[in-house]
Every structure is written in structure tokens, then in C-alpha cells.
Wavefront OBJ file of the C-alpha trace (Angstrom):
o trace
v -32.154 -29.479 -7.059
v -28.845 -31.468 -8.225
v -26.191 -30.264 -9.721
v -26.525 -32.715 -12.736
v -30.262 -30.984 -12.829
v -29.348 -27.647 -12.709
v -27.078 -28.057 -15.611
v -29.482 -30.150 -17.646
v -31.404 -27.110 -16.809
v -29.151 -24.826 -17.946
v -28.383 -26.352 -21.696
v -32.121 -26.641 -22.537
v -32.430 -22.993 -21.558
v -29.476 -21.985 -23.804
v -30.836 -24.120 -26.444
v -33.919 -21.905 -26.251
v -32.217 -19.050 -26.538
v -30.162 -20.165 -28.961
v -33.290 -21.029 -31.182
v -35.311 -18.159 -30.807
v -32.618 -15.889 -31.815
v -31.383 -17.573 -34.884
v -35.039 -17.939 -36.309
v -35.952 -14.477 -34.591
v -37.756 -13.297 -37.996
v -40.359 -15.729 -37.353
v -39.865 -15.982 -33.429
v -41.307 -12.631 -32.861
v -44.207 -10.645 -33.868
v -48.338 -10.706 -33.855
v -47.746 -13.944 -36.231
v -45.237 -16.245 -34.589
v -43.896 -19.359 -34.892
v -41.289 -19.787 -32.130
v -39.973 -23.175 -32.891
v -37.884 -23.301 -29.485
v -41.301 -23.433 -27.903
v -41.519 -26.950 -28.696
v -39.244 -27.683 -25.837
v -42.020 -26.729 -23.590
v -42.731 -30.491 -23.738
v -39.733 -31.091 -21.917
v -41.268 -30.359 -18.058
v -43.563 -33.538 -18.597
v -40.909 -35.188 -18.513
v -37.752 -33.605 -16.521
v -39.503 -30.806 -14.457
v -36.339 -29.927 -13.363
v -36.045 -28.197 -17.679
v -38.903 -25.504 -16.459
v -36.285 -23.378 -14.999
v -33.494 -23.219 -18.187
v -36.710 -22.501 -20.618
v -37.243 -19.612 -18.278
v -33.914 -18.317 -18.521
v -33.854 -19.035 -22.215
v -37.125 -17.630 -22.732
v -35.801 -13.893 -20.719
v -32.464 -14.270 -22.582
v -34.056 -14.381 -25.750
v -36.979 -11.486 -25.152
v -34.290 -9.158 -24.797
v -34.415 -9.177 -28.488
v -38.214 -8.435 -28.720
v -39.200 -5.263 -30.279
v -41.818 -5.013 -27.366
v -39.516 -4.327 -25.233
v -39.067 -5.048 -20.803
v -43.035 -6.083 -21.408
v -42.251 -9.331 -23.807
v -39.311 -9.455 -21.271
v -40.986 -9.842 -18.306
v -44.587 -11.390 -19.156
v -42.855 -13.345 -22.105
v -40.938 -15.163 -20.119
v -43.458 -15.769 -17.326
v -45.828 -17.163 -19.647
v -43.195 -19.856 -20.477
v -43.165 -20.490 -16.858
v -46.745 -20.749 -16.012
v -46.769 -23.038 -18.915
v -44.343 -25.068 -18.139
v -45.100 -25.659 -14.582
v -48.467 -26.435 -15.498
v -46.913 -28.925 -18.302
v -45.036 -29.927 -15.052
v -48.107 -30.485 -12.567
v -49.761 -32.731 -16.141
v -46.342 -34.864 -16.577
v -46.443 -35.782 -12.486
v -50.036 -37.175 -12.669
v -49.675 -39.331 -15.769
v -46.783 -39.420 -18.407
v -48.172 -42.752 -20.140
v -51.507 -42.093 -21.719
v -51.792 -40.090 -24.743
v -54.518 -37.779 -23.427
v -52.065 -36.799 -20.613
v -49.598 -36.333 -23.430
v -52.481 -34.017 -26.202
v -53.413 -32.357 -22.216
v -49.514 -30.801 -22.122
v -48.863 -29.437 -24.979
v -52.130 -27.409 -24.111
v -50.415 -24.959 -21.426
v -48.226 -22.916 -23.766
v -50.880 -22.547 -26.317
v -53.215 -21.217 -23.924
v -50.401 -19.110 -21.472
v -48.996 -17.608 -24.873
v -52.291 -16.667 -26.326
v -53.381 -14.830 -23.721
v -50.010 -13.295 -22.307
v -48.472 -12.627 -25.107
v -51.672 -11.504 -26.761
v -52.155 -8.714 -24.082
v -48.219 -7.745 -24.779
v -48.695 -6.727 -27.970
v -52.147 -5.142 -27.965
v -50.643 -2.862 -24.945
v -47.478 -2.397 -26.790
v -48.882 -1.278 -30.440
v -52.867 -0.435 -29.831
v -53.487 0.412 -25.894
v -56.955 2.763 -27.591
v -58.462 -0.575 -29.006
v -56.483 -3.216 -26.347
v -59.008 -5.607 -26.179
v -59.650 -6.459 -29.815
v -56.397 -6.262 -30.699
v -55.961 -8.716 -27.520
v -58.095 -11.025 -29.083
v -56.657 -10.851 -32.688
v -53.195 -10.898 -31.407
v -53.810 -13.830 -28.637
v -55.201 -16.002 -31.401
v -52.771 -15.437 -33.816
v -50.284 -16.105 -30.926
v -52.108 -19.028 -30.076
v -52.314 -20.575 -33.754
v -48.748 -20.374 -33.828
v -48.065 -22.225 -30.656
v -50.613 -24.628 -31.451
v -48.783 -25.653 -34.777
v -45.630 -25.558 -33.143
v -46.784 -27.574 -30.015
v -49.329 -29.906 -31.481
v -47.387 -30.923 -35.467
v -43.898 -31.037 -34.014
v -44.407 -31.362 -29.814
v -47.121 -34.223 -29.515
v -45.388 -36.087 -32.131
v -42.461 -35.706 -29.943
v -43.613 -36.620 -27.195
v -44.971 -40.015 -28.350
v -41.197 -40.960 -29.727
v -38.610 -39.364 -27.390
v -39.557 -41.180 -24.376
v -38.504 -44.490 -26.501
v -35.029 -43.480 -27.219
v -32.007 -44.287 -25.787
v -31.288 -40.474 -24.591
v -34.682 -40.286 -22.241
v -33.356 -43.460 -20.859
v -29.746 -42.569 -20.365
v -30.852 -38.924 -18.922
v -33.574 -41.032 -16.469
v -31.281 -43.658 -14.857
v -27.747 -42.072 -15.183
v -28.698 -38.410 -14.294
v -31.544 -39.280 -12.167
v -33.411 -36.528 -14.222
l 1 2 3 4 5 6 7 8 9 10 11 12 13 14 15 16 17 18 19 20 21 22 23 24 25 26 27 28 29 30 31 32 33 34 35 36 37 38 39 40 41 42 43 44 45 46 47 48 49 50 51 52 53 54 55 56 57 58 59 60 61 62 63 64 65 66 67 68 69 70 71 72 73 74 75 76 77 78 79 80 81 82 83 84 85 86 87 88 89 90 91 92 93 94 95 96 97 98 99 100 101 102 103 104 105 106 107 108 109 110 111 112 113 114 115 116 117 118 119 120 121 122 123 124 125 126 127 128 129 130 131 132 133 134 135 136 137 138 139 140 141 142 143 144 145 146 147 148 149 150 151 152 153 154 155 156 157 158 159 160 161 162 163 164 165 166 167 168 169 170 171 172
């Protein structure tokens, strides 16, 4: 890892951060809508961004209500997901069914991790219902976030003069 990618790195993580935190009341919670997760789409394209939305996911979990769980599995949900997102972007970052295939990882990661964090944090007696309930609601919110603003995204950014710059200047 570069220099030039570890900072890259670095400023999309504290752009998470940043994100979550100033839209916490809707960044948190059974019902979420964590707008910074649209930058999940950003390992398709610069693998190298996996590692900042790590860090900004843990940065910004310390203000979850749920505690060193949402912490810990929080933030390694954002991993898994974007290293999968990662592994999708390597085999094909032209066709739009690789594209509608990656913004699949968080949705599915969050659902289910974050799901399980807050039916263990607020109903352990009845933790696999409220898994369900919780992971779906999770997941609708991820889903909005990563299929209305992320795919759309995804089809545009890679056409601007940024991706380009980023690509041959930074070697990202």
C-alpha cells in the first residue's frame, strides 16, 4: 500500500465518520438510514478505500447507544462488505450487473450483523425475532441508501473528471 493510498484511505474514512455523526439521529437505531454508507461503493472501484471506511465506520460507532458491540461487529460488517464489494469491483467494473451485484454486500452484511447487534443489545429473551425484525429494517435502510443514491452513483462517477484524475495521477 502507497502512501498516496493510504491517505486516500484515510479522507474517505474521515468522511464517514464525519457523516455518520452529523446525521447520527438517523444513522443509528433499529430504523436507519446511514447515508455515509453509500461510500461503500467506493471499494469497486479503489479497494485501497475499504480500510478508511473501516476506520470511519469504528470512529463513528463509538457514538452508538449499543455500545463496544455496534463497535466492534459494526464496523466489521463494513469490512466484510466492503471487501466483498472489493473481490465484485476486481472481476468486472464495466457491466451494470457487476455494478446492481456491489451494492448488494452492505445490504446483506448490515442486515444480518447489525440485526443480531441490536436484538442482543435490547431483547437477548426473544433474539431471534427481534434479529429478524431488526436485520430487515437494517437491511431496508441500506438498501435505499445503497440502491437510490449508490447504484446511481456508480453509473456517473466513473465518468467524471475526479475518477480519472484519482486513476492515472494517484495510481488509485
Amino acid at each position: 500500500m502507497t502512501i498516496r493510498k493510504i491517505a486516500f484511505s484515510g479522507v474517505i474514512g474521515a468522511i464517514y465518520a464525519v457523516l455518520t455523526m452529523v446525521l447520527a439521529p438517523i444513522s443509528f437505531g433499529p430504523l436507519q438510514l446511514r447515508v455515509a454508507e453509500v461510500l461503500c461503493i467506493l471499494p469497486f472501484f479503489f479497494p485501497a478505500s475499504t480500510w478508511g471506511l473501516f476506520a470511519g465506520c469504528l470512529i463513528a460507532n463509538l457514538l452508538s447507544t449499543y455500545g463496544l458491540f455496534d463497535v466492534v461487529f459494526g464496523s466489521l460488517a463494513t469490512l466484510l462488505a466492503c471487501l466483498i464489494t472489493a473481490q465484485i469491483g476486481r472481476a468486472d467494473r464495466q457491466s451494470v450487473g457487476s455494478k446492481l451485484l456491489a451494492c448488494l454486500p452492505p445490504v446483506i452484511m448490515n442486515g444480518l450483523i447489525i440485526g443480531a447487534v441490536i436484538a442482543w443489545m435490547t431483547a437477548r429473551d426473544t433474539f431471534w425475532s427481534a434479529m429478524i425484525l431488526n436485520g430487515a429494517t437494517v437491511a431496508l435502510g441500506e438498501f435505499i441508501v445503497m440502491y437510490v443514491i449508490g447504484f446511481p452513483l456508480m453509473l456517473i462517477l466513473p465518468k467524471t473528471g475526479i475518477f480519472t484524475f484519482l486513476k492515472e495521477k494517484y495510481g488509485l
